[in-house]
VOGU-3710 file (C-alpha; in Angstrom, 3 decimals, decimal comma):
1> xxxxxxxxxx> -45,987/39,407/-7,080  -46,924/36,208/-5,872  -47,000/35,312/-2,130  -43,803/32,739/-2,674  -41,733/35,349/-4,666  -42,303/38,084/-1,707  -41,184/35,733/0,725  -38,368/34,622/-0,818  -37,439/38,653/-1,278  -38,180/39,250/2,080
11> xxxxxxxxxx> -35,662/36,472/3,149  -33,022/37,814/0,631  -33,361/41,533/2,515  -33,094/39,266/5,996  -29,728/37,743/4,693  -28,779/41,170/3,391  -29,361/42,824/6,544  -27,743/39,822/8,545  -24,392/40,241/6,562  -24,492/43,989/6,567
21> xxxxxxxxxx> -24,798/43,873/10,696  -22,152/40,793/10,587  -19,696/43,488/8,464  -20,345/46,280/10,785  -19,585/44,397/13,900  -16,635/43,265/12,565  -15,501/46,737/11,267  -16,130/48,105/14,619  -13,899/45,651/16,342  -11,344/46,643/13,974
31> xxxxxxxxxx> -12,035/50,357/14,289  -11,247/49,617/18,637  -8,008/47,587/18,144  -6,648/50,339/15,323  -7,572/52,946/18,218  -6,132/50,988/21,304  -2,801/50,073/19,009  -2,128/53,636/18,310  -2,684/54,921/22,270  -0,306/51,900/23,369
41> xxxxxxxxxx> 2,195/53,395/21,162  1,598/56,872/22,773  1,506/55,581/26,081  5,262/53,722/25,509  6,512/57,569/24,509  4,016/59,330/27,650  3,855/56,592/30,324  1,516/58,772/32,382  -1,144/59,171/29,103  -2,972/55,673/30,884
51> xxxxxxxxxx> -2,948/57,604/34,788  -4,541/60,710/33,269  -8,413/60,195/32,373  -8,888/63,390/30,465  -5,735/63,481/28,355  -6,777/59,584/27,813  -10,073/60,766/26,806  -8,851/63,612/24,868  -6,236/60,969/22,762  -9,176/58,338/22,043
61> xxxxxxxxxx> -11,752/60,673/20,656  -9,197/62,378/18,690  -7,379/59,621/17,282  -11,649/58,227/16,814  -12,459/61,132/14,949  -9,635/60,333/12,380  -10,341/57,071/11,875  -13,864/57,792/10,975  -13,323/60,265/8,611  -10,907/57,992/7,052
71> xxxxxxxxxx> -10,046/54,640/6,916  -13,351/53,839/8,599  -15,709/56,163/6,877  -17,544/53,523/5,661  -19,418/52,790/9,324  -21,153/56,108/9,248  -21,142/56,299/13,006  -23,592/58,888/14,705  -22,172/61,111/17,586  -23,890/58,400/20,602
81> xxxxxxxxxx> -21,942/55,603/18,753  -18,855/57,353/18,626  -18,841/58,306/22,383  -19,563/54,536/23,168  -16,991/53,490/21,202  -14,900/56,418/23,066  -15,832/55,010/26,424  -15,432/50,837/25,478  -11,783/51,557/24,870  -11,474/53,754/27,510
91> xxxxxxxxxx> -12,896/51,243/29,818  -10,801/48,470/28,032  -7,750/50,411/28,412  -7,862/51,600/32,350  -10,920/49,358/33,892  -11,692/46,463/33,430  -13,544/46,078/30,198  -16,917/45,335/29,971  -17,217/43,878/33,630  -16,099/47,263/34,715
101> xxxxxxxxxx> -19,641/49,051/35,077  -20,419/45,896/37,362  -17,379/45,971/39,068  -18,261/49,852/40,217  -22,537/49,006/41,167  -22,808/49,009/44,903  -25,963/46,415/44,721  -23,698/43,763/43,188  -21,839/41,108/45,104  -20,660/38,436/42,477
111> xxxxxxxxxx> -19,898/39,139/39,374  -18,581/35,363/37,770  -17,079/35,470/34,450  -17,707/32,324/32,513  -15,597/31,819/29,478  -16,681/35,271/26,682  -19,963/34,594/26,272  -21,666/33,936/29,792  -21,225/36,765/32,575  -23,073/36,517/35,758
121> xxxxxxxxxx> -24,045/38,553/38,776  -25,190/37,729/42,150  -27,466/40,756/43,045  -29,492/39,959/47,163  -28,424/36,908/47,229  -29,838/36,125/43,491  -27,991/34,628/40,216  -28,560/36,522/37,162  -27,261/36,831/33,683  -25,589/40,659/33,276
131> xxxxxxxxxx> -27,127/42,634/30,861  -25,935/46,473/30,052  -27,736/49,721/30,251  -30,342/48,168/27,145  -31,265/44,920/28,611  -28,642/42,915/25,920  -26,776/40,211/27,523  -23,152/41,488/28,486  -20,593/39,429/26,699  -16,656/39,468/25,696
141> xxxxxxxxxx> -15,431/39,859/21,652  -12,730/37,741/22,420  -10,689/35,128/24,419  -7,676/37,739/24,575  -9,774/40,781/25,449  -10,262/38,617/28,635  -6,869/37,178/28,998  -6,197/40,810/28,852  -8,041/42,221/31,675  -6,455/38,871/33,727
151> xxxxxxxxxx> -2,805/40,245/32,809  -4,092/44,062/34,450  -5,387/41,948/37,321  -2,536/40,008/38,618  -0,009/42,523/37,499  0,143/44,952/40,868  0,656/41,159/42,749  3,347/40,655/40,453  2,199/36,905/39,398  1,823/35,333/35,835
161> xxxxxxxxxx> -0,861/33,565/34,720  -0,245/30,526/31,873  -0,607/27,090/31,356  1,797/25,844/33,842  -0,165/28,427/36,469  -3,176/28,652/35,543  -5,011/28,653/38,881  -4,641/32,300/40,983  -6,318/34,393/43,501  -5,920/37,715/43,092
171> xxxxxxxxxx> -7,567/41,317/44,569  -8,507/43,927/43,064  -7,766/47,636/44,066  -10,762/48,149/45,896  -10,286/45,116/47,637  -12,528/42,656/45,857  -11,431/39,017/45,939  -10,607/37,483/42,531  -9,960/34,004/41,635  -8,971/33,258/38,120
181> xxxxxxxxxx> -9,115/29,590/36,330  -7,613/29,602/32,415  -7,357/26,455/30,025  -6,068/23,543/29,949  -8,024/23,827/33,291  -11,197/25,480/32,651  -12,482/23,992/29,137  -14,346/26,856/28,329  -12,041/29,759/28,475  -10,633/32,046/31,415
191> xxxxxxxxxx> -13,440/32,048/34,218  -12,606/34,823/36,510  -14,711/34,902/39,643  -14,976/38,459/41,732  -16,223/38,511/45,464  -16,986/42,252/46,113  -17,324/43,916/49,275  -18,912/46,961/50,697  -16,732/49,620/50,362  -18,201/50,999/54,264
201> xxxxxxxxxx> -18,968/47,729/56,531  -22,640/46,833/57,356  -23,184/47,345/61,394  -25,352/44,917/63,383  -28,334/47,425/62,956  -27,871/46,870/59,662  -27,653/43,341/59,384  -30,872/43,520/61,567  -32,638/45,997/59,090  -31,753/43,306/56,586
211> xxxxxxxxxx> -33,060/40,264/58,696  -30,174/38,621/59,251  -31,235/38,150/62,881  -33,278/39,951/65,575  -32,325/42,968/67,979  -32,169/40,997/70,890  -29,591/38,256/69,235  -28,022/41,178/68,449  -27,379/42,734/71,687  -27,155/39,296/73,305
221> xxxxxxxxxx> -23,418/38,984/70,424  -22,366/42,315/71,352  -21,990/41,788/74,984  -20,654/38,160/74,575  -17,853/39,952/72,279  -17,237/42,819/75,021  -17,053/39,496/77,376  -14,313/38,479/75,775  -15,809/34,806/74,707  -13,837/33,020/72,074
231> xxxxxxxxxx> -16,204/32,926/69,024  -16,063/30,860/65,539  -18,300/32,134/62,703  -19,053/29,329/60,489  -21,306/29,372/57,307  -21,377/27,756/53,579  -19,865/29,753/50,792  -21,450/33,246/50,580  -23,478/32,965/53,768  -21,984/36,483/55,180
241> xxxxxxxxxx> -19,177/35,370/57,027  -16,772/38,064/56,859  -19,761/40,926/56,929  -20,910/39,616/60,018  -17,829/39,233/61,677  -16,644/42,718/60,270  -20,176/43,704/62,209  -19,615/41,659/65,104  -16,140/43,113/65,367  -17,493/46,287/65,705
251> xxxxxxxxxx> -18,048/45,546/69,740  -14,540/45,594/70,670  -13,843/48,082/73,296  -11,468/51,062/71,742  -8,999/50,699/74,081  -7,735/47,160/72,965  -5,283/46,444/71,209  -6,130/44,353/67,921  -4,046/42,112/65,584  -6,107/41,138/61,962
261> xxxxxxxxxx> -4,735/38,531/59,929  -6,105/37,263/56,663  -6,004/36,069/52,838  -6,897/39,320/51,888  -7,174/42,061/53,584  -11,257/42,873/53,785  -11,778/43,818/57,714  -12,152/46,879/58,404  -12,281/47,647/62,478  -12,577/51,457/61,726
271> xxxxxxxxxx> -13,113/51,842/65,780  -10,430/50,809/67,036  -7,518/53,193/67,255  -4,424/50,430/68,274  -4,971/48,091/65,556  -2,518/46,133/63,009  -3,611/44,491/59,929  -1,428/41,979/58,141  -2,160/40,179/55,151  -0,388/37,024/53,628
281> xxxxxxxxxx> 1,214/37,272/50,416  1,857/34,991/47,958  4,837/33,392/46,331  6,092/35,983/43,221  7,310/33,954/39,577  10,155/32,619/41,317  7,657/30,972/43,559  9,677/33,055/45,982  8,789/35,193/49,268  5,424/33,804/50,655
291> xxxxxxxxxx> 4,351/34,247/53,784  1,567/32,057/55,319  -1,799/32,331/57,721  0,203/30,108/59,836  3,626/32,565/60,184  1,531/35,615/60,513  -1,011/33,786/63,146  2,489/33,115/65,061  3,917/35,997/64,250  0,840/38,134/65,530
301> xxxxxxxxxx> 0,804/36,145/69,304  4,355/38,195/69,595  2,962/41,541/68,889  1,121/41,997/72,452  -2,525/41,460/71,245  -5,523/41,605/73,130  -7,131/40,008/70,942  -6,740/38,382/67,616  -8,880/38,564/64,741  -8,272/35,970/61,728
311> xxxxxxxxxx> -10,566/36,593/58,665  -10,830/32,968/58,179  -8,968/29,653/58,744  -8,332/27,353/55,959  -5,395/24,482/57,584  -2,688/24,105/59,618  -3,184/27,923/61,242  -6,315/26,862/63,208  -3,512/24,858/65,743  -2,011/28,325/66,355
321> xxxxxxxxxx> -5,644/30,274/66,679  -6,720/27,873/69,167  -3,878/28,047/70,984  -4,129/31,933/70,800  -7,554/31,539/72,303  -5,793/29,441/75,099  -3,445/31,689/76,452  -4,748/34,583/76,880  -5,950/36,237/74,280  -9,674/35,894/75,052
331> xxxxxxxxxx> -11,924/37,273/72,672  -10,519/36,277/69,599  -12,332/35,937/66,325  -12,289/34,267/63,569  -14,525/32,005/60,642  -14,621/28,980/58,875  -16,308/26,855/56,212  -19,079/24,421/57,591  -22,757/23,355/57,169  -23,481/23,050/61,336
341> xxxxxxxxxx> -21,832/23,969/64,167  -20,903/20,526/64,591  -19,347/20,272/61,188  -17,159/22,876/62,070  -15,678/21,603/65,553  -14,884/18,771/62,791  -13,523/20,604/60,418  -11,007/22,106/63,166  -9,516/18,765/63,943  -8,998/17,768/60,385
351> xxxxxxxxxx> -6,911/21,529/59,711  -5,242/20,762/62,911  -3,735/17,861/61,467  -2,807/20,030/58,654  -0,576/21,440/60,624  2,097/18,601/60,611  2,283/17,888/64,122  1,181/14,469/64,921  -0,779/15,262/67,368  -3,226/12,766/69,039
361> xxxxxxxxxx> -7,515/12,812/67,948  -8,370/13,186/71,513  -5,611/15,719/72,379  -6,881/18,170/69,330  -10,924/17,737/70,616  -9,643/18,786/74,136  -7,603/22,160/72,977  -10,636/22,486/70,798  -12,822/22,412/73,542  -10,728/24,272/75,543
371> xxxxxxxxxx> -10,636/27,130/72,813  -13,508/27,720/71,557  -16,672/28,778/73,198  -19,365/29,568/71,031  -20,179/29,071/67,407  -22,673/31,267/65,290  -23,873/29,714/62,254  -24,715/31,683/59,623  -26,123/30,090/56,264  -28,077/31,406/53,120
381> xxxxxxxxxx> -31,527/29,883/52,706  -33,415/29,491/49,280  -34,999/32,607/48,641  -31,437/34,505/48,396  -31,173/35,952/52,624  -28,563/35,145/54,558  -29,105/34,648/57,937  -27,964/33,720/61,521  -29,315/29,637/61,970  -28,024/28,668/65,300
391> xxxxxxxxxx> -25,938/29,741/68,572  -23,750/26,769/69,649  -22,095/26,717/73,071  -18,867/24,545/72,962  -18,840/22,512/76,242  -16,267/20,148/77,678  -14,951/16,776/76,998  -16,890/13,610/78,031  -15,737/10,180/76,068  -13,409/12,104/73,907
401> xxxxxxxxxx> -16,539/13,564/72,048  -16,921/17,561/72,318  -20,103/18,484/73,855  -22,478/20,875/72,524  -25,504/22,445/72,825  -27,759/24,650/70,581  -28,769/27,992/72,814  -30,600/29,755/70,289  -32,377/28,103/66,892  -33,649/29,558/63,809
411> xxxxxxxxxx> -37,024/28,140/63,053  -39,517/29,144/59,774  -42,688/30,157/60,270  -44,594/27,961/57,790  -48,099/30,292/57,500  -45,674/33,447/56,432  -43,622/31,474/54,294  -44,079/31,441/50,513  -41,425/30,165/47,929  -40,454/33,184/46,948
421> xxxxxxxxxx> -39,846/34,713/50,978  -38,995/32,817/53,890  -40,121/34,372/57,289  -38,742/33,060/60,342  -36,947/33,898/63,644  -34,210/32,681/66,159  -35,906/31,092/69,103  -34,564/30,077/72,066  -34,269/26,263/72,675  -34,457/26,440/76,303
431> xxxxxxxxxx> -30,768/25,634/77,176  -28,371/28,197/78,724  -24,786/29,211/78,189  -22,864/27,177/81,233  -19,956/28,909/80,765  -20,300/32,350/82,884  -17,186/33,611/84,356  -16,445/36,025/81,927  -20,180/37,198/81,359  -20,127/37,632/85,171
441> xxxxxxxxxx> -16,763/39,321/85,265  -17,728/42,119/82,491  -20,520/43,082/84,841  -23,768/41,875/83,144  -26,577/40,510/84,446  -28,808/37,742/83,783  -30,168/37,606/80,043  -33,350/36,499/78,958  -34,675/36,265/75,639  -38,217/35,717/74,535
451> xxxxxxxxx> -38,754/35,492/78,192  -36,525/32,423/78,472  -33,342/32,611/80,532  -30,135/32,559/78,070  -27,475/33,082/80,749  -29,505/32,149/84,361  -25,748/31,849/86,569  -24,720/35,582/86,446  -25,009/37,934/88,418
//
């Protein structure tokens, strides 16, 4: 045989082998839709077969086992082929398909579904593609198996999703947060993005083990929370906002009594024994029976709150947090989208506006100022950590600008540095918090850090 004619045959057995895989992948998609058709039908006469695992299980490797031996004989499937077959439609039928594996990993935080062929995860702080148990690339079969998993989604929240909605935020059962995009929007197919949480909150020990900041900025939060000071957490998207402040919340003296609003409901202030927890809802297909941040903000000032924590303000709410903060209900907590400290204090006027009261610029800066007394800035740096940047104080007035000034800085340390690992620490800047009444009126004494004084006018 000459050296042309053998590679020609070896091509030919390529092709051969090409078409045969092409035939058996196809077969085996049939094989899964035959199998989920028939349990659909046995779920419409048992409507508990899809809340019972094992009888589920039972049904699909039964009605598997027929199929094989008949109509499907021809795919010869081993025993390890038919159980994963078994556990795809099992998955496809109660989970969440093939994102359901990712959706249950602990050491996954983002798991961003990009049309059927590209799934990512965001694993420390990392992008990555998501590959199963073999190291293949995890992809859909088809547009509707995802469309699919989008109808089991929003179905508990009792919304639609179709061309003329095709935007919604969802959350799953476990309390992950889900926004979904479909076409005409999103060009490429559904994108379904999932923000997961940890299913017990990280303490501040932990977020120190982690390097998020230092033990003394730690201690130094704690006591400014048990102080009672008014404090904003601001960071970009997926800097840690809500873990730190469900850390930072952690603080709050037992015998308080706590009012939570948010989006969706993530906090969890497992310490405190008098606590409410309200979460907004939003409108069903008749675009009926919402209720807003900014009713539940109101509505929570007429509960008797000591304090009030809201898991993050968006618009026109922010007018009724700040004036929460104003009268009376020191200590409250809450977070918001900025790059700087700064950025923030400017992002609070513009959702103050939001609010639809015409209120004057300088009139917002001053309840502003008069609100809010400290801003931590959390932010995620290159390398994938997310850390605590800078410790704002939020002075007074002067020339209808809101004074500031940075108490505590973080700074990289350029020898331990590398691309691949930044190494750095909060440092003091030298300035000191000017506001002390209530750090003097909880009882502590001066506070020095780094053997710099933070808070020099207590007691």
């Amino acid at each position: 045989m000459s050296i042309e004619e053998a590679i020609k045959q070896k091509q030919h057995q390529e092709e051969r082998y090409d078409a045969s895989e092409q035939y058996k992948e196809e077969r085996m998609h049939e094989l899964k839709q035959t199998i989920r058709e028939k349990l659909m039908k046995e779920n419409n006469q048992n409507n508990r077969l899809l809340l019972e695992p094992e009888k589920l299980s039972a049904s699909i490797w039964s009605n598997l086992e027929k199929e094989t031996d008949h109509a499907f004989r021809d795919l010869l499937l081993s025993n390890y082929e038919k159980r994963t077959v078994a556990e795809d439609i099992q998955q496809q039928l109660v989970g969440f398909g093939v994102i359901d594996p990712l959706i249950k990993r602990s050491d996954i935080t983002e798991i961003m579904v990009n049309g059927t062929e590209e799934i990512f995860i965001e694993k420390q702080g990392v992008l990555e593609r998501a590959l199963d148990e073999d190291g293949h690339e995890i992809s859909f079969n088809s547009e509707q198996e995802v469309m699919n998993i989008i109808e089991k989604i929003v179905a508990p929240i009792n919304r639609k999703v179709d061309e003329s909605d095709p935007i919604v935020d969802a959350r799953l059962p476990d309390g992950s947060r889900v926004n979904i995009v479909i076409r005409p929007i999103s060009l490429d197919g559904p994108i379904i993005t999932i923000r997961k949480f940890p299913e017990r909150p990280f303490t501040m020990a932990e977020l120190v083990s982690f390097g998020a900041l230092d033990k003394e900025t730690s201690a130094f939060l704690e006591q400014l929370v048990r102080a009672k000071y008014n404090i904003v957490i601001s960071g970009g998207t997926g800097s840690g906002k809500t873990t730190f402040l469900n850390a930072l919340s952690a603080s709050i003296p037992n015998r308080e009594r706590i009012i939570t609003v948010e989006d969706s409901a993530e906090l969890k202030l497992n310490q405190i024994d008098n606590l409410v927890r309200m979460e907004t809802r939003p409108p069903n297909i008749e675009e009926k029976g919402e209720v807003s941040m900014r009713e539940l903000v109101r509505t929570a000032l007429r509960m008797r709150p000591d304090r009030i924590v809201v898991g993050e303000v968006r618009g026109g709410e922010a007018l009724d947090m700040l004036q929460a903060m104003n009268t009376g209900h020191d200590g409250s907590l809450t977070t918001g989208h900025a790059n700087s400290a700064d950025d923030m204090l400017s992002r609070l006027e513009t959702m103050v506006l939001m609010s639809g009261l015409e209120l004057p610029i300088p009139a917002i800066r001053r309840q502003i100022a008069s609100s809010v007394e400290l801003i931590v800035q959390l932010g995620r740096l290159r390398d994938g950590s997310r850390k605590v940047l800078q410790i704002t104080e939020v002075k007074n007035l002067e020339n209808n600008e809101i004074q500031t000034k940075d108490i505590l800085k973080w700074e990289m340390d350029p020898k331990q540095s590398t691309r691949e690992k930044l190494e750095g620490s909060l440092q003091p800047t030298g300035e000191e918090i000017s506001q002390t009444e209530k750090w003097e009126g909880a009882g502590f004494s001066k506070y020095r850090m780094k053997n710099i004084p933070i808070v020099r006018g207590a007691l």
